[in-house]
MDAnalysis code that builds the backbone (N, CA, C; Angstrom):
import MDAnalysis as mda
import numpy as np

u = mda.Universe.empty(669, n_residues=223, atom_resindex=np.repeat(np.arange(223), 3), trajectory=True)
u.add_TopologyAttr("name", ["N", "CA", "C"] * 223)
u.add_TopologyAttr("resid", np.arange(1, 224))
u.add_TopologyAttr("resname", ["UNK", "UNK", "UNK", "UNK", "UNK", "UNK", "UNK", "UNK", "UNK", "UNK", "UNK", "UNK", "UNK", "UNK", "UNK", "UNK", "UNK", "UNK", "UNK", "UNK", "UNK", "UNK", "UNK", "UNK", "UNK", "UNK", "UNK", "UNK", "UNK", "UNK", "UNK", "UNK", "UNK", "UNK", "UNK", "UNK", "UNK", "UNK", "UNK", "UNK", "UNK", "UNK", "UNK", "UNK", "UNK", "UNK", "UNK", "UNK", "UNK", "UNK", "UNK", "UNK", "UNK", "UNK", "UNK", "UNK", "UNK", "UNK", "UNK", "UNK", "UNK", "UNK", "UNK", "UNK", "UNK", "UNK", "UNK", "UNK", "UNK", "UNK", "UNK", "UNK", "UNK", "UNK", "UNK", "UNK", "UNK", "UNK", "UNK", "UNK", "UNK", "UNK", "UNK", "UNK", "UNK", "UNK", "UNK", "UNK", "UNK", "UNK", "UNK", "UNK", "UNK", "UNK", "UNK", "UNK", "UNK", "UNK", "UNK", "UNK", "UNK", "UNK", "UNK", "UNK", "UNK", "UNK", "UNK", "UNK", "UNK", "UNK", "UNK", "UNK", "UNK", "UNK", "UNK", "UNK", "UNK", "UNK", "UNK", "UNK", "UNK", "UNK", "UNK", "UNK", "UNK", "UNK", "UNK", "UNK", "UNK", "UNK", "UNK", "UNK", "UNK", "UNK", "UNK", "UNK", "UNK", "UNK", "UNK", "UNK", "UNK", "UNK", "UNK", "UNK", "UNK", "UNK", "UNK", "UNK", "UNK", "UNK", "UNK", "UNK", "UNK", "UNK", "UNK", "UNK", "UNK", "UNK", "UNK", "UNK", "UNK", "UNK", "UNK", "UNK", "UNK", "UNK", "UNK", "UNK", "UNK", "UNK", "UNK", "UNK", "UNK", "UNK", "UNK", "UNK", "UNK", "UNK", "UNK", "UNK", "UNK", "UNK", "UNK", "UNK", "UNK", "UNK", "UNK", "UNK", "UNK", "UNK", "UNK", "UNK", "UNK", "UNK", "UNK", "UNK", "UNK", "UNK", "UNK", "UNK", "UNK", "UNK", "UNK", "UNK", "UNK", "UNK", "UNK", "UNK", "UNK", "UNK", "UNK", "UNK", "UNK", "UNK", "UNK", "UNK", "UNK", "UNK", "UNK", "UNK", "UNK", "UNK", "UNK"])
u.atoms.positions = np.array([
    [0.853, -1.202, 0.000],
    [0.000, 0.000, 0.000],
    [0.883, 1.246, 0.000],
    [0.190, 2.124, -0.677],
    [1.662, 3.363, -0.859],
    [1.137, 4.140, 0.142],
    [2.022, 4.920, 0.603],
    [1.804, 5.822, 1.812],
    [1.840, 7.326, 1.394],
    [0.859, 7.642, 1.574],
    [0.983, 9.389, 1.728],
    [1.518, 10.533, 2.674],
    [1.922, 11.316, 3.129],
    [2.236, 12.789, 3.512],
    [1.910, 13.465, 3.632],
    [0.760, 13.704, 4.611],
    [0.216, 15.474, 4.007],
    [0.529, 16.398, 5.335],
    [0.823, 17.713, 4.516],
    [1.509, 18.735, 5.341],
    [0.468, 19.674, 5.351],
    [-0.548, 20.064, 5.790],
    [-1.714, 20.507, 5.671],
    [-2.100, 21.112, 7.155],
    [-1.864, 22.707, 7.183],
    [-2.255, 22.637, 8.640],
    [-4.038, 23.227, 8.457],
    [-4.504, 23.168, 7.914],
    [-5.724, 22.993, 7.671],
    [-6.642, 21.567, 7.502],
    [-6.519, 21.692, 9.277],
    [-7.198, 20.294, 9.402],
    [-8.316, 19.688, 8.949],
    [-9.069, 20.642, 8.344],
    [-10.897, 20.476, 7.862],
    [-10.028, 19.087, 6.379],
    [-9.289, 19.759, 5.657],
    [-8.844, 19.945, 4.240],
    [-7.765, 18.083, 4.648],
    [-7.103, 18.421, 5.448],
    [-6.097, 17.302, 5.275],
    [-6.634, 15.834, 6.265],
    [-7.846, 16.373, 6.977],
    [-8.791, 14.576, 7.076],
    [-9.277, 14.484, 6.134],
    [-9.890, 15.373, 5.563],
    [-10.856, 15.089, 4.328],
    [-10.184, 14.332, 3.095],
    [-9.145, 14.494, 2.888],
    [-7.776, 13.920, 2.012],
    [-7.688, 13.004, 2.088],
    [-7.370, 12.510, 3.466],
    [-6.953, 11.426, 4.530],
    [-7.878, 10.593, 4.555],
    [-9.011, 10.976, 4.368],
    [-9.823, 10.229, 3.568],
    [-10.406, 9.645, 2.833],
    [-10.916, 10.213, 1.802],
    [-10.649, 10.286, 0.187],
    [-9.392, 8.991, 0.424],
    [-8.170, 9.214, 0.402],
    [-6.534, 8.668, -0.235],
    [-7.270, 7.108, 0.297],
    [-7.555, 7.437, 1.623],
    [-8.371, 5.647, 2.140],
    [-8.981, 4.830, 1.731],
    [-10.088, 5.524, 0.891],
    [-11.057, 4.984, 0.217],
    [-10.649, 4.179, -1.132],
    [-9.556, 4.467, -2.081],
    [-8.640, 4.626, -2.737],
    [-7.238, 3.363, -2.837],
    [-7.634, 2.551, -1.620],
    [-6.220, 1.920, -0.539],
    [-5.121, 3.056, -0.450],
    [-4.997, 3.723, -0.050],
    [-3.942, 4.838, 0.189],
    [-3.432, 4.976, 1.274],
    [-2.402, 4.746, 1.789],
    [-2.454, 4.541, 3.522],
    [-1.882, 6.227, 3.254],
    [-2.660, 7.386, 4.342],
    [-2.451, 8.423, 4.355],
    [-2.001, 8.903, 5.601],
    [-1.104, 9.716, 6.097],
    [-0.852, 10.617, 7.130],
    [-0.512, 11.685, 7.305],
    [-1.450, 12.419, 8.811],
    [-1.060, 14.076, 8.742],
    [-0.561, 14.459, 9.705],
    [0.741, 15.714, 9.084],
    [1.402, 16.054, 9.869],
    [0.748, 17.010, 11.336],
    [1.023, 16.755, 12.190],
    [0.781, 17.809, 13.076],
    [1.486, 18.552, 13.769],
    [2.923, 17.578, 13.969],
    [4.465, 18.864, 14.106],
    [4.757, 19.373, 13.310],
    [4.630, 20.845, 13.297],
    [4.661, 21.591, 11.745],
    [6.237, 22.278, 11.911],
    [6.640, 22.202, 13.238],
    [8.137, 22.066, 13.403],
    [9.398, 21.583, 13.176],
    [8.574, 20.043, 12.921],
    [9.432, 18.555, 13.063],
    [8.776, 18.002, 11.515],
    [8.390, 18.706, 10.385],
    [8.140, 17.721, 9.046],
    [9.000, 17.165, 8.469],
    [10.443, 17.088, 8.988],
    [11.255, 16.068, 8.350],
    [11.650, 14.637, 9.301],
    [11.358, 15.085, 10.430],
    [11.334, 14.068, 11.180],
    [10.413, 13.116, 11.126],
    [9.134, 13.620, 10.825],
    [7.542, 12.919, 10.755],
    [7.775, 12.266, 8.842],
    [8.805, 13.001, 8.373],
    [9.051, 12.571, 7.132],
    [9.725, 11.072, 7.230],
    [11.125, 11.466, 7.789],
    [11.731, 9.664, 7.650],
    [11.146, 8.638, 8.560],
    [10.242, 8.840, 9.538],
    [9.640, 7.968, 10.498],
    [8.560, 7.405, 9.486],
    [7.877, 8.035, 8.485],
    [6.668, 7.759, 7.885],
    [7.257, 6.418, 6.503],
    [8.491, 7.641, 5.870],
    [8.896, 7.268, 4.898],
    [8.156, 7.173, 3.759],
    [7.776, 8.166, 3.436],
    [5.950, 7.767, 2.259],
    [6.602, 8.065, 0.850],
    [5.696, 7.670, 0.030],
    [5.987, 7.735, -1.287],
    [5.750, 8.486, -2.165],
    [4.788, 9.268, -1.170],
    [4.421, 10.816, -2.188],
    [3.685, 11.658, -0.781],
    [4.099, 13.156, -1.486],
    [4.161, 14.074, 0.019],
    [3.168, 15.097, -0.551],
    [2.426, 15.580, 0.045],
    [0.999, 16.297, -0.467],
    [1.138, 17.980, 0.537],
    [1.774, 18.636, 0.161],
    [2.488, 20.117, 0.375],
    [1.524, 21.617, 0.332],
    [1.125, 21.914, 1.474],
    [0.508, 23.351, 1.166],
    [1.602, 24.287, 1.714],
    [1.524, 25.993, 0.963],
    [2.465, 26.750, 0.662],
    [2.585, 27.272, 1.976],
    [1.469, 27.828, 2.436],
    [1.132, 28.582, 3.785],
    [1.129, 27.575, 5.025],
    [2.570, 27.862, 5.890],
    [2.466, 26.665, 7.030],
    [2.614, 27.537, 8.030],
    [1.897, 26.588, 9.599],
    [3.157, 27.212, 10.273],
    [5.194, 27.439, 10.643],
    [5.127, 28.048, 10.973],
    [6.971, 28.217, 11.320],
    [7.693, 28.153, 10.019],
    [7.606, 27.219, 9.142],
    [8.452, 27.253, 8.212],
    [7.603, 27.159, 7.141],
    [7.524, 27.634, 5.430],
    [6.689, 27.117, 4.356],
    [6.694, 26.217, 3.635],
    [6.002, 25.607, 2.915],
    [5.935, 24.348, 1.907],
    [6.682, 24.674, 1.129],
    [8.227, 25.801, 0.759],
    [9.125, 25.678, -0.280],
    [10.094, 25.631, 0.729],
    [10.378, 25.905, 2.283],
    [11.245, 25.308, 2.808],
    [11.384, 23.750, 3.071],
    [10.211, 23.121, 3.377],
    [10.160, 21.904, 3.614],
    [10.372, 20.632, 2.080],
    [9.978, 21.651, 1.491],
    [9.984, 20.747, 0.070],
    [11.844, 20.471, -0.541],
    [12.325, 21.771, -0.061],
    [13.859, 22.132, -0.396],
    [14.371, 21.131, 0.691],
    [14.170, 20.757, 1.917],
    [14.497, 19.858, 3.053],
    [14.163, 18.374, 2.222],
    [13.360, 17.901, 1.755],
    [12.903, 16.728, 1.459],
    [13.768, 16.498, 0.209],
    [13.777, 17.340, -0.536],
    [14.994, 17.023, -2.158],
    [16.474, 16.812, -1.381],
    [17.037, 17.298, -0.513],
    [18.189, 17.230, 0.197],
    [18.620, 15.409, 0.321],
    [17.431, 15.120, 0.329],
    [17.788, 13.374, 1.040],
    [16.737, 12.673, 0.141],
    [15.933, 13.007, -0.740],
    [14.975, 11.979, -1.384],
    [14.535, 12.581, -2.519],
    [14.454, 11.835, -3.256],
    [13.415, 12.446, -4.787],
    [12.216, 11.769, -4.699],
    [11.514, 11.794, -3.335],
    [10.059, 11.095, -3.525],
    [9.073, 12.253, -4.357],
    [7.996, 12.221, -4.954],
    [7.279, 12.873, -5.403],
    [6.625, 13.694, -4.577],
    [6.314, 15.076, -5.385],
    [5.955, 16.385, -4.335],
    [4.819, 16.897, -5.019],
    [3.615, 16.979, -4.398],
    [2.481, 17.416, -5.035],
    [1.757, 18.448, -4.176],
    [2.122, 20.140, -4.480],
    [1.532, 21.350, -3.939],
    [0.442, 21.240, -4.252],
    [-0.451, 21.575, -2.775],
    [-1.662, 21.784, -2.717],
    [-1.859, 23.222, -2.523],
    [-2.544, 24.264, -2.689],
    [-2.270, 25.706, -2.105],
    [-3.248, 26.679, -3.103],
    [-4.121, 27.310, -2.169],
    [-5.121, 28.573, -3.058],
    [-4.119, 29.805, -3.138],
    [-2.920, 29.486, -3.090],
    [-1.588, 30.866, -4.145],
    [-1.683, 30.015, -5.190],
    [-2.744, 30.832, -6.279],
    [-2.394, 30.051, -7.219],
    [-1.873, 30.898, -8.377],
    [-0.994, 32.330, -8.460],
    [-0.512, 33.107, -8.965],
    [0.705, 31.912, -9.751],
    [0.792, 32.611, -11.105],
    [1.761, 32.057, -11.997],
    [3.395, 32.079, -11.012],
    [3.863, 32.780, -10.285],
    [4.799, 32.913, -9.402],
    [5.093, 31.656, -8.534],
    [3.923, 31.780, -7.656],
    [4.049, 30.501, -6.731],
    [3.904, 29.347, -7.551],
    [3.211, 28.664, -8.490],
    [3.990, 27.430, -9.103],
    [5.235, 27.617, -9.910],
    [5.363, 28.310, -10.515],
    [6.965, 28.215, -11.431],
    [7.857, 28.134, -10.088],
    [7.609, 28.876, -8.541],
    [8.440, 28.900, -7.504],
    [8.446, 27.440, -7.247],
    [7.541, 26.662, -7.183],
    [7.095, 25.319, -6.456],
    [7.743, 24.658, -7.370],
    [7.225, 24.590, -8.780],
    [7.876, 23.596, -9.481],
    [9.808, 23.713, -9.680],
    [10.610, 24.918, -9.533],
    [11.793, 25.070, -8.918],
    [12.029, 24.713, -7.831],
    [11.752, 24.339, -6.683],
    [11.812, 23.970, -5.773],
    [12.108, 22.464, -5.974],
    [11.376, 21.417, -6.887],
    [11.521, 20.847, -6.889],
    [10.612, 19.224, -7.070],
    [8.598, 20.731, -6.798],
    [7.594, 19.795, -6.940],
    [7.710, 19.161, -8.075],
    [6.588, 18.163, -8.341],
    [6.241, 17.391, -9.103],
    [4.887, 18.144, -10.122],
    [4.213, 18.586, -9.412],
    [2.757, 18.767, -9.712],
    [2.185, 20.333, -8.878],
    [1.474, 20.712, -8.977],
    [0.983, 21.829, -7.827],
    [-0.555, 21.945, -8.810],
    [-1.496, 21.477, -7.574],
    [-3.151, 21.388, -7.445],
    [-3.471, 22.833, -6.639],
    [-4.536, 23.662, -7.144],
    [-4.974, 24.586, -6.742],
    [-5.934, 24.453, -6.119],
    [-6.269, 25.137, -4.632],
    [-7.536, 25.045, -3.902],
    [-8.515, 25.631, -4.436],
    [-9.866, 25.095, -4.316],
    [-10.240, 24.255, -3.973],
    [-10.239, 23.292, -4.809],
    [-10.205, 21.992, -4.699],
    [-9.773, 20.994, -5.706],
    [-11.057, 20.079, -5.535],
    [-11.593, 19.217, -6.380],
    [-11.903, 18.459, -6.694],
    [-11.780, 16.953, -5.902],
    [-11.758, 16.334, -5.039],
    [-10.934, 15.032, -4.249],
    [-10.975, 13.766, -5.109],
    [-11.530, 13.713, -6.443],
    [-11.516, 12.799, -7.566],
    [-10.149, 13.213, -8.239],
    [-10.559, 14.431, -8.367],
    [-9.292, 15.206, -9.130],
    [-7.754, 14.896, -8.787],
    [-7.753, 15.454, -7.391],
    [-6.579, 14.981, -6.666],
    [-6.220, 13.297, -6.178],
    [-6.990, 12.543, -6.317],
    [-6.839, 11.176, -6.124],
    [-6.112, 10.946, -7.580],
    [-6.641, 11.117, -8.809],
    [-6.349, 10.541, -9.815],
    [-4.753, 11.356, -10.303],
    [-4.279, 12.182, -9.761],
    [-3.027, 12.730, -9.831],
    [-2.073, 12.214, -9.350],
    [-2.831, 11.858, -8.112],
    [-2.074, 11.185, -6.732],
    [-1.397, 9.804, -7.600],
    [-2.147, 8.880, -8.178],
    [-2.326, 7.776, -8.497],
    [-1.455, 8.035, -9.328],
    [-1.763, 8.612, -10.752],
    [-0.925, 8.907, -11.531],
    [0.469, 8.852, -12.090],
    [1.016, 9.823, -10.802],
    [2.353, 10.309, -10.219],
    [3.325, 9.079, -9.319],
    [2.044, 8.497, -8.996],
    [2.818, 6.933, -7.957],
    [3.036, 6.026, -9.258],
    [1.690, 5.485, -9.998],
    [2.511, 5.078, -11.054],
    [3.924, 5.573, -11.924],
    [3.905, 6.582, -12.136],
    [5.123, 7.116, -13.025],
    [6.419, 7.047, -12.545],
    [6.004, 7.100, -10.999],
    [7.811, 6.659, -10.336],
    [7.916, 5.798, -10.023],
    [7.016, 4.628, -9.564],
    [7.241, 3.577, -8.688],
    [7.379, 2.454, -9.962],
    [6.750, 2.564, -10.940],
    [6.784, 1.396, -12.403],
    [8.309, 1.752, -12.759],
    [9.390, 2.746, -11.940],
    [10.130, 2.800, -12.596],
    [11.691, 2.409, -11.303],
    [11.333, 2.979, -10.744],
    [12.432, 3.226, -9.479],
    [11.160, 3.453, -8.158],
    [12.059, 3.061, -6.952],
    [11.663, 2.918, -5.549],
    [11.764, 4.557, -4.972],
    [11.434, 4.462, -3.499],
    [12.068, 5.452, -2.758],
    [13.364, 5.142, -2.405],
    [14.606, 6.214, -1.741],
    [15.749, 5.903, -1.363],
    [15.352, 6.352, 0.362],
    [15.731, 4.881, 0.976],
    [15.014, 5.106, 2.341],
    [15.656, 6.172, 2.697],
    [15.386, 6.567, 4.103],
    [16.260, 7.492, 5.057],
    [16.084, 7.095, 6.258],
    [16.798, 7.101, 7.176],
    [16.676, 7.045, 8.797],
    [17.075, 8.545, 9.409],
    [16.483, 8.738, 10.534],
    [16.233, 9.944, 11.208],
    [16.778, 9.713, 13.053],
    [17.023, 10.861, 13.513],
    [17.625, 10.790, 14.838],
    [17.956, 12.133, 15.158],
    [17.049, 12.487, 15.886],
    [17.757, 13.939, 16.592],
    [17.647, 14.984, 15.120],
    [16.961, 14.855, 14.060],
    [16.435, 15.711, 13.665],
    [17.872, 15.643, 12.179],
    [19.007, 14.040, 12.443],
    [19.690, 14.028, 11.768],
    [19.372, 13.087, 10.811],
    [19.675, 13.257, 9.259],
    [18.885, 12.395, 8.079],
    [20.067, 11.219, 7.538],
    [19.972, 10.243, 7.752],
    [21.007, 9.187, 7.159],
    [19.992, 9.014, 6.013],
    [21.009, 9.220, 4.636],
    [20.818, 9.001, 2.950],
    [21.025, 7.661, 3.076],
    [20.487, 6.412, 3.198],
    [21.148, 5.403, 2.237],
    [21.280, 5.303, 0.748],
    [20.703, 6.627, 0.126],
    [21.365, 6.490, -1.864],
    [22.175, 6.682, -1.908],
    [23.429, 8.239, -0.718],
    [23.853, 8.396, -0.895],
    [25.256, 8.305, -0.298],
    [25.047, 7.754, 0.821],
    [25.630, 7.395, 2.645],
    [26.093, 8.655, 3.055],
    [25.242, 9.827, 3.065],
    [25.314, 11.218, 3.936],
    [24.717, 11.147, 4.546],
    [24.897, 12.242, 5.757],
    [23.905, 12.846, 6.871],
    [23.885, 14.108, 6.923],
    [22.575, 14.279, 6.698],
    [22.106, 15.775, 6.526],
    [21.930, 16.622, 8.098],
    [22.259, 17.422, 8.481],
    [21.658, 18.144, 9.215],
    [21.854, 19.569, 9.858],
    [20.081, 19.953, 10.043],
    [20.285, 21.480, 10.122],
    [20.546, 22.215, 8.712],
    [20.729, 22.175, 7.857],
    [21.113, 22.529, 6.332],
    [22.657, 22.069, 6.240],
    [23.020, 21.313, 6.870],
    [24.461, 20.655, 6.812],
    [24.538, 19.140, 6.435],
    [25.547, 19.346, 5.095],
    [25.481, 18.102, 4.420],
    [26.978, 17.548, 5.067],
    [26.662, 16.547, 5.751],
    [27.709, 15.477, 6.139],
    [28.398, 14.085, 5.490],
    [29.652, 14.247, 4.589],
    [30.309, 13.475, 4.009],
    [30.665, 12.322, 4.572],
    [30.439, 11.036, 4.562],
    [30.555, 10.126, 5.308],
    [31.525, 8.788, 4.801],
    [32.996, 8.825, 5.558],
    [33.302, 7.662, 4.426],
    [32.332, 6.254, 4.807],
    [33.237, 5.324, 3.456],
    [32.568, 4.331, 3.741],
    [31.983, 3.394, 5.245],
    [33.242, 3.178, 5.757],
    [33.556, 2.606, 7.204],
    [32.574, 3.492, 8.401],
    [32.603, 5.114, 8.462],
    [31.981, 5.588, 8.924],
    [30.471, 5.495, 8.386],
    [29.783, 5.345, 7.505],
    [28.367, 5.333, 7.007],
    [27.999, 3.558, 7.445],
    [29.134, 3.164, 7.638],
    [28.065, 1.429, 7.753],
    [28.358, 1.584, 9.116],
    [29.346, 2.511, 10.246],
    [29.271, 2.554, 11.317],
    [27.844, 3.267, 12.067],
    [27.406, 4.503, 11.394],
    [25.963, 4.657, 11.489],
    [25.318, 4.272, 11.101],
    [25.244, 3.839, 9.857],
    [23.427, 3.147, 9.421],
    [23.441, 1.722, 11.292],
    [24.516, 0.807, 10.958],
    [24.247, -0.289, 11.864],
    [23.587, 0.344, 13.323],
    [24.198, 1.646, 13.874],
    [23.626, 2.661, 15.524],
    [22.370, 2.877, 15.000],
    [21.780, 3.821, 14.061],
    [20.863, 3.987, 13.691],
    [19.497, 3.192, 12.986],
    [19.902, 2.303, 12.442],
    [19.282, 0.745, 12.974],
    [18.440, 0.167, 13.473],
    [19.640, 0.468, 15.251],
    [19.350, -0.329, 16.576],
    [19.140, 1.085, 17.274],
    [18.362, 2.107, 17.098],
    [18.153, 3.329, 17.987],
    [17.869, 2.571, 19.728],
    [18.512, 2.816, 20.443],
    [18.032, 2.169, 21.701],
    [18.515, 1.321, 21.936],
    [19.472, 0.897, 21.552],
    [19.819, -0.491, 21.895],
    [21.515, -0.675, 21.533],
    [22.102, -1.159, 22.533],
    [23.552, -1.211, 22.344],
    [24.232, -2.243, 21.111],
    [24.641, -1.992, 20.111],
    [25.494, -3.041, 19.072],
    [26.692, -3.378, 19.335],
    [27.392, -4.290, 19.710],
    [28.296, -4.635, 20.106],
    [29.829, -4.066, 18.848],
    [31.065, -4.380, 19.288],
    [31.948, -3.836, 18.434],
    [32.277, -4.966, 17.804],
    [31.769, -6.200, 18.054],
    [32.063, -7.446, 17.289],
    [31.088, -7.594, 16.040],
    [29.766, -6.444, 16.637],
    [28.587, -6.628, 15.613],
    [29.374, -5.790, 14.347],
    [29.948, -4.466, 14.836],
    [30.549, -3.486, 13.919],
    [31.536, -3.507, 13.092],
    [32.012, -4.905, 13.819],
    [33.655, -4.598, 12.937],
    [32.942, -5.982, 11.738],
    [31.656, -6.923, 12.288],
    [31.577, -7.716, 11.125],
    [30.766, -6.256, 10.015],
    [29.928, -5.706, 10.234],
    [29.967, -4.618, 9.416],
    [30.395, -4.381, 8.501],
    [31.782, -3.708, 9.283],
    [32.669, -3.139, 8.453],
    [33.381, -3.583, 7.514],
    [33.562, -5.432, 8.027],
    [34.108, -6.260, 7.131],
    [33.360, -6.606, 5.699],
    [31.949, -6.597, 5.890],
    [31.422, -6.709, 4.750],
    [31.985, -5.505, 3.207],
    [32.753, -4.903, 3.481],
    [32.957, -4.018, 2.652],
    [34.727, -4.666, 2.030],
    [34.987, -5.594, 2.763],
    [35.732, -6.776, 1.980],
    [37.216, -6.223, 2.313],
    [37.482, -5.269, 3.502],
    [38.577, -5.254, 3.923],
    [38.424, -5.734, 6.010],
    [39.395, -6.267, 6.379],
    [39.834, -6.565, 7.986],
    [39.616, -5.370, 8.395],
    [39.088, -5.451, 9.403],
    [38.879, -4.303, 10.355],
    [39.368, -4.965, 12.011],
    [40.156, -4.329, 12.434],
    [40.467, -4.777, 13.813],
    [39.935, -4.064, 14.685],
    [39.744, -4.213, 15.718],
    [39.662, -3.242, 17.194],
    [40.028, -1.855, 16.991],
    [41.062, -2.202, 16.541],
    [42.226, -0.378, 16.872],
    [41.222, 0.410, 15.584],
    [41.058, -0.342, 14.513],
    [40.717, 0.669, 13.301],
    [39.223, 0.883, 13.644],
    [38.516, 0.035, 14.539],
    [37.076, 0.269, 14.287],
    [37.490, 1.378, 15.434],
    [37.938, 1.849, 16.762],
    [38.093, 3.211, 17.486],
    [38.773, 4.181, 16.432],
    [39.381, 3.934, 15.989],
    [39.624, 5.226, 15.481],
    [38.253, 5.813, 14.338],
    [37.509, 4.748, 13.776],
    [36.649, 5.261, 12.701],
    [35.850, 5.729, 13.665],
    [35.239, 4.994, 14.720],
    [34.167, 5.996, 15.560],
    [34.764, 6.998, 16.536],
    [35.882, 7.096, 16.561],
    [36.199, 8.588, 16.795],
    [36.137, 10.080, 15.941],
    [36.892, 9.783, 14.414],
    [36.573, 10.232, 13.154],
    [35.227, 10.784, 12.895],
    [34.145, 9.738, 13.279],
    [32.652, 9.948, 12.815],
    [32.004, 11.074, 14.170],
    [32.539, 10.655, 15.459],
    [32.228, 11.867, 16.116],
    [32.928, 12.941, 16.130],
    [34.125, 13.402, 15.858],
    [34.266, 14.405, 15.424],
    [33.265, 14.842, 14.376],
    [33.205, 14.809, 13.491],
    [32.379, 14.736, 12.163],
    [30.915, 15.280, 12.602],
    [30.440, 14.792, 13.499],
    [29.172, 14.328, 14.091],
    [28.857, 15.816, 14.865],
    [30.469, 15.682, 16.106],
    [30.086, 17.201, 17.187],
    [30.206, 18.485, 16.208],
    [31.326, 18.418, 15.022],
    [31.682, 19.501, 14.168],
    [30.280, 20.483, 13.904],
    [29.007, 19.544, 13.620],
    [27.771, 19.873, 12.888],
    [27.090, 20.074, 13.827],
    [27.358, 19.849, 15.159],
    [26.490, 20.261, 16.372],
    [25.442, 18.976, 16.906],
    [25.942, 17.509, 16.543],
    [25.646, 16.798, 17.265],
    [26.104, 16.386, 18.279],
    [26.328, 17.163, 19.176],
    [27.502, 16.514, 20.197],
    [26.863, 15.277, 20.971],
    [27.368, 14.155, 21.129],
    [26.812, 13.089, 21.952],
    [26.197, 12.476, 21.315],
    [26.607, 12.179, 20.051],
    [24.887, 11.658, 19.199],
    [25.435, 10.268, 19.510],
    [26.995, 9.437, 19.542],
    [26.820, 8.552, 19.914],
    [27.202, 8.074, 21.496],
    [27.077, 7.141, 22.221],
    [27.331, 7.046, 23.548],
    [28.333, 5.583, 23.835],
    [29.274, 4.972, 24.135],
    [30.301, 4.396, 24.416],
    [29.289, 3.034, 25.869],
    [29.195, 2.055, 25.551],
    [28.948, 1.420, 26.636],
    [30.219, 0.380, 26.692],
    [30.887, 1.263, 27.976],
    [32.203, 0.258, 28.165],
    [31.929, -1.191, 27.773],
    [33.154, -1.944, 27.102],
    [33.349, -3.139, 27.618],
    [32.142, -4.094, 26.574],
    [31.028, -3.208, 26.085],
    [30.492, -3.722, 25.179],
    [30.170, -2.993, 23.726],
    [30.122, -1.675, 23.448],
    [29.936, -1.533, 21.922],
    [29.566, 0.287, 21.875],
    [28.436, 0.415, 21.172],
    [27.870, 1.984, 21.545],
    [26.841, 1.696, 21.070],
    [25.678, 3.119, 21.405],
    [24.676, 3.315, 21.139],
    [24.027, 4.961, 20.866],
    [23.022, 4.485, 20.411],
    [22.424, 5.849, 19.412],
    [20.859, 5.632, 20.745],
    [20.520, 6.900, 21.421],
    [19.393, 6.484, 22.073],
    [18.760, 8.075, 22.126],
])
């Protein structure tokens, strides 16, 4: 079932959607941290994101510019700006589509549909994992955060995806260094501390300080 997104702080408008998309098999969800839409983004992970212009705190061309950073899932503006400006802005940004209020909910279903066919008959989503508001790419093995793009070598990106993972839960350094081995070089003790030292530097540089935590004697953790 494909999953929807909607960023809609016009709650009348985004159950009514949420509805409609149901009826449809559409598994749909709405945001209500209008603070946190990238967080509610990689927790959801959906396949198409349903965008109005006018938000709170931040707008549907900041959040849309946040979502191209780490994914090319499909972006479909919803929004009564329907001035020639605000879509040529939207579709630069990066949308897919931009539907004008008031819409039709046949209308917008069959777009919806549309648009899922056209990417999904062709290519997937590129997942993401989330933490503290930080975005692990698996297309690309970066971490985004805050508007900071984080270069990750290899050794360091399979050292986070494996923490990020297991959010909560300690991975041992025997779990990490088989990890690391999968990438078809030995990894010993000494080299797996120095890579997760490397990665927290890396990590505090961007203002995660502490993102990972050291449990003596057995491994680390992401919590």
């Amino acid at each position: 079932m494909y999953r929807i997104l909607i960023v809609e702080d016009d709650e009348g408008i985004a159950q009514a959607v949420k509805e409609q998309a149901g009826m449809w098999d559409l598994q749909a969800e709405c945001v209500r941290d209008f603070r946190n839409v990238m967080a509610v983004f990689a927790d959801y992970a959906p396949h198409l994101v349903l965008l109005d212009i006018m938000l709170p705190f931040f707008n549907g061309y900041h959040w849309c510019s946040e979502i191209r950073k780490v994914s090319s899932v499909p972006v479909i503006f919803i929004s009564s700006a329907s001035d020639s400006m605000n879509i040529v802005m939207a579709m630069n940004m990066g949308a897919d589509d931009f539907i004008v209020k008031p819409f039709d909910g046949n209308v917008l279903i069959a777009k919806i549909q549309a648009l899922l066919r056209r990417t999904y008959d062709f290519a997937g989503t590129v997942p993401v994992l989330e933490h503290r508001g930080a975005l692990l790419n698996m297309g690309d093995n970066t971490l985004s955060y805050q508007e900071k793009r984080i270069e990750l070598s290899k050794n360091e990106y399979r050292i986070l995806l494996a923490l990020m993972e297991n959010k909560g839960k300690v991975v041992s350094r025997e779990r990490l260094m088989e990890r690391l081995w999968e990438t078809d070089s030995f990894v010993d003790e000494n080299t797996l501390t120095v890579n997760v030292n490397r990665l927290r530097k890396k990590l505090d540089a961007a203002g995660l300080d502490n993102f990972i935590a050291t449990k003596i004697g057995i491994g680390y953790i992401i919590s």
